[in-house]
FITORTOR-48004 format. One record per residue: residue number from 1; chain; x, y, z of N, C-alpha, C, O in turn. Coordinates in nm, 4 decimals. Atoms other than C-alpha are relative to their C-alpha. Example, Ala and Ser with C-alpha at 12.3 -4.5 7.8 and 13.67 -1.06 7.14 Angstrom:
2
- 1,A,0.0890,-0.1190,0.0000,1.2300,-0.4500,0.7800,0.0900,0.1200,0.0000,0.1936,0.1181,0.0665 $
- 2,A,-0.0820,-0.1190,-0.0060,1.3670,-0.1060,0.7140,-0.0770,0.1090,0.0730,-0.0261,0.2198,0.0899 $
//
This chain:
55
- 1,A,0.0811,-0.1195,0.0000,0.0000,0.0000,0.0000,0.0855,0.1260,0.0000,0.0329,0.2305,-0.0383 $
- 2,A,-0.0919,-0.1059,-0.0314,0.2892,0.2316,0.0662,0.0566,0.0571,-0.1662,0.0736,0.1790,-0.1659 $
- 3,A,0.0091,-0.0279,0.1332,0.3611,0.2628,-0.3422,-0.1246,0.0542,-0.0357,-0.1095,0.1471,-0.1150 $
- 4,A,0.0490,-0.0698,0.0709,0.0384,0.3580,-0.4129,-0.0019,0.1331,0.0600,0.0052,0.1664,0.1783 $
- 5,A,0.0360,-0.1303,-0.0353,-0.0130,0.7044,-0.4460,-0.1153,0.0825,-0.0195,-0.0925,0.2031,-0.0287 $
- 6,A,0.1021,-0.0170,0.0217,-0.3415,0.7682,-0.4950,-0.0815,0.0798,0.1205,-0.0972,-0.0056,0.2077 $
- 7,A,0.0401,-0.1040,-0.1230,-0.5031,1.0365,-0.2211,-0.1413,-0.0887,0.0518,-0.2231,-0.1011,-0.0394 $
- 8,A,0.1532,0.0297,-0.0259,-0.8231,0.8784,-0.0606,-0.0568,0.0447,0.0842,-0.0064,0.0277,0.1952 $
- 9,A,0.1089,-0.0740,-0.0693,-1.0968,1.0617,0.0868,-0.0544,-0.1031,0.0968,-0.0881,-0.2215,0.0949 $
- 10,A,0.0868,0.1089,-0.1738,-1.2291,0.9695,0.4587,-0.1449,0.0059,-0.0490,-0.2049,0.0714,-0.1342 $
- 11,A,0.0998,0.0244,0.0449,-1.5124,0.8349,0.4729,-0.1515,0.0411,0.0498,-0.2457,-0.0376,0.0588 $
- 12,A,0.0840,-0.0480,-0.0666,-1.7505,1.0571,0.6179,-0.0580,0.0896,-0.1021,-0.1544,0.1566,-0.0653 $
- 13,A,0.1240,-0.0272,0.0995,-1.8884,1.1882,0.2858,-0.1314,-0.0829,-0.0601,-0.1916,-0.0591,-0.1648 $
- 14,A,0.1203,0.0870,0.0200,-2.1613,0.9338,0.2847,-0.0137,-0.0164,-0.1215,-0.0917,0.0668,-0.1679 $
- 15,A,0.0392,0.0771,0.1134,-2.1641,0.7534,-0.0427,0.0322,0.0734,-0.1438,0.0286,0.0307,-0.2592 $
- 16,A,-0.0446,-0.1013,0.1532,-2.0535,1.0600,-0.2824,0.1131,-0.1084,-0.1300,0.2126,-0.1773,-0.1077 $
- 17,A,-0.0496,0.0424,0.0743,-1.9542,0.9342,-0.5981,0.1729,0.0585,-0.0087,0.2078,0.1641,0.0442 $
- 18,A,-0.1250,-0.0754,-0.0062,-1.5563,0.9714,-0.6816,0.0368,0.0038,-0.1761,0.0348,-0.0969,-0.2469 $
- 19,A,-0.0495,-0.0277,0.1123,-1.4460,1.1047,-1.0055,0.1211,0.0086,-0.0453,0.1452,0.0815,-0.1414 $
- 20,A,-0.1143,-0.0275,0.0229,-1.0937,1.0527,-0.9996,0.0855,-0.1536,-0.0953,0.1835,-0.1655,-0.1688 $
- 21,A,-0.0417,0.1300,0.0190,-1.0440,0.7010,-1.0727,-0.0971,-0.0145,-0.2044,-0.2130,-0.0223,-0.2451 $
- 22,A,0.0671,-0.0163,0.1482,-1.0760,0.7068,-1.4854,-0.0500,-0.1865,-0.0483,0.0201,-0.2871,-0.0377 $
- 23,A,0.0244,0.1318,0.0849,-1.2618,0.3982,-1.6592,0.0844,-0.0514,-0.1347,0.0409,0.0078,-0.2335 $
- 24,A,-0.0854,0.0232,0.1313,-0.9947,0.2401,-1.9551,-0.0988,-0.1200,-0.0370,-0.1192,-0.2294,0.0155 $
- 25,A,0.0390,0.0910,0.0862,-1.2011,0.1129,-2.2229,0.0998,-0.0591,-0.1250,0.2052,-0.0073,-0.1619 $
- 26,A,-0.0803,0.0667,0.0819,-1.0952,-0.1566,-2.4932,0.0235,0.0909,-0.1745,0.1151,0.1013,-0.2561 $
- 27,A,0.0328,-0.1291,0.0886,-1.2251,0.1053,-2.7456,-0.0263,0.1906,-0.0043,-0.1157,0.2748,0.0041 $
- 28,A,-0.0166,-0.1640,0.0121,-1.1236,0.4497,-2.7764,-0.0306,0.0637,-0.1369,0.0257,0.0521,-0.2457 $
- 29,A,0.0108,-0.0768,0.1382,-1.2852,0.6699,-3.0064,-0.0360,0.1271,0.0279,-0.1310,0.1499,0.1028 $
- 30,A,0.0205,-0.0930,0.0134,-1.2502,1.0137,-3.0645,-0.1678,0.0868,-0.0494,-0.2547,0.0302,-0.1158 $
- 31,A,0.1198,-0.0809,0.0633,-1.5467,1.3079,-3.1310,0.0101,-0.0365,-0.1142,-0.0827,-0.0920,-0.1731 $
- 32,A,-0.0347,-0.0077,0.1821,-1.3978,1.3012,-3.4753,-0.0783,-0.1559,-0.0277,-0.1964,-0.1862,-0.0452 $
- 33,A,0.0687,0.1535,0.0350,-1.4820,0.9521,-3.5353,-0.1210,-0.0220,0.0282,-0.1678,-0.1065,-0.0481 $
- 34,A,0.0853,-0.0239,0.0126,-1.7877,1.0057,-3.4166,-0.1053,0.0793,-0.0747,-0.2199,0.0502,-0.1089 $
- 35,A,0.0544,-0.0881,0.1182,-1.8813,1.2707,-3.6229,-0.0192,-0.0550,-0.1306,-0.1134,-0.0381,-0.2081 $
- 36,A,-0.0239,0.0579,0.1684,-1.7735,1.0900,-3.9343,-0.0631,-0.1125,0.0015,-0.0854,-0.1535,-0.1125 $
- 37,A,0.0963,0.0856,-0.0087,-1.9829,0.8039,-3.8146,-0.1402,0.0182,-0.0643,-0.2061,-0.0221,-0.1602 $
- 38,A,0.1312,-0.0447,0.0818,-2.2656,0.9805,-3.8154,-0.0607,0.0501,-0.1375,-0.1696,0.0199,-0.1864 $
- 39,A,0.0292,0.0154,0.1390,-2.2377,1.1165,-4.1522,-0.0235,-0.0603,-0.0730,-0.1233,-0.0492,-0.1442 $
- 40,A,0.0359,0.0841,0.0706,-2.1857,0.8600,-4.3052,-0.1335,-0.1100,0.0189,-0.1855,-0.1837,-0.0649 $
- 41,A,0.1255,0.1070,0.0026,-2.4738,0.6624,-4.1564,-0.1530,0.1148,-0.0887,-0.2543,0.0755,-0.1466 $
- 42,A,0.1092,-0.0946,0.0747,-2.7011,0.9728,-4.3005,0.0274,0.0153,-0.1250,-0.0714,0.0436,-0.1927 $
- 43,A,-0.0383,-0.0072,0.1289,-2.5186,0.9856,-4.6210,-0.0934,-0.1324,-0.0771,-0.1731,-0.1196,-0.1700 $
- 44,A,0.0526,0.1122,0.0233,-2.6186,0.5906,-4.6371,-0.1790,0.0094,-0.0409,-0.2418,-0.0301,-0.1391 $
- 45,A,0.1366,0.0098,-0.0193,-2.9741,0.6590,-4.5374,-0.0567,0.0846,-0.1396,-0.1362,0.0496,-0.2268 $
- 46,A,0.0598,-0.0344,0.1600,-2.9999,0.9260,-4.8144,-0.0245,-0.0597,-0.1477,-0.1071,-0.0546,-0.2388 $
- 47,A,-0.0551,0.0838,0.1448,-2.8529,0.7258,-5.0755,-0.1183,-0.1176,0.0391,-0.2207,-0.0587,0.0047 $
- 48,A,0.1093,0.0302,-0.0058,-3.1156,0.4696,-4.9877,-0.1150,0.0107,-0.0344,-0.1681,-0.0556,-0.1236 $
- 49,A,0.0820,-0.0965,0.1082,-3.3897,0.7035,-5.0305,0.0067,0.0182,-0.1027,-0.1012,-0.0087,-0.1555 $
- 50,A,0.0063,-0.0064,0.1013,-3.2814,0.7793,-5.3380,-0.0235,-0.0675,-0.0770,-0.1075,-0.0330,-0.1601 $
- 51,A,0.0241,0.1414,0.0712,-3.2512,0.4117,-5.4975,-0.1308,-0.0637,0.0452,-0.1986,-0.1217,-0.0397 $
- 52,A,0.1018,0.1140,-0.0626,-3.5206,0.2392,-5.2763,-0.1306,0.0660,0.0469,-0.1832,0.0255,0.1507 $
- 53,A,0.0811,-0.0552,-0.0771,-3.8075,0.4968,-5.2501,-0.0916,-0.1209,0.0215,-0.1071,-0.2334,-0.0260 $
- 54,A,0.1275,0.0652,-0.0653,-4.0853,0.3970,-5.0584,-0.1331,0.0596,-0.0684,-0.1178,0.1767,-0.1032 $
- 55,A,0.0710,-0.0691,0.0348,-4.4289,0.4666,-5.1914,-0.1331,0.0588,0.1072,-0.2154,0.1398,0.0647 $
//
C-alpha cells in the first residue's frame, strides 16, 4: 500500500460518488470519429432514399 499514491478521501462523505479514478475502455474513439460516423450513416440513409423509394 505504501507505493500507491493515490489520495483517498475519509469516509464521512456518505456515499458521494468519486471522479478521480478514470474507466480504460478496450475502445477508444474520438469526437472526430464520431462525427464521421454519423455522416456517413445519413449519407447511407440518403442514398437509400434515393434508390429504394418507398411509396
Amino acid at each position: 500500500m505504501a507505493s500507491d499514491n493515490k489520495i483517498q478521501m475519509p469516509g464521512v462523505f456518505g456515499g458521494l460518488v468519486r471522479y478521480d479514478d478514470e474507466y480504460k475502455s478496450r475502445f477508444m474513439i474520438s469526437p472526430v470519429q464520431v462525427i464521421i460516423f454519423l455522416v456517413l450513416v445519413a449519407l447511407f440513409v440518403f442514398a437509400l432514399r434515393i434508390f429504394w423509394p418507398t411509396a
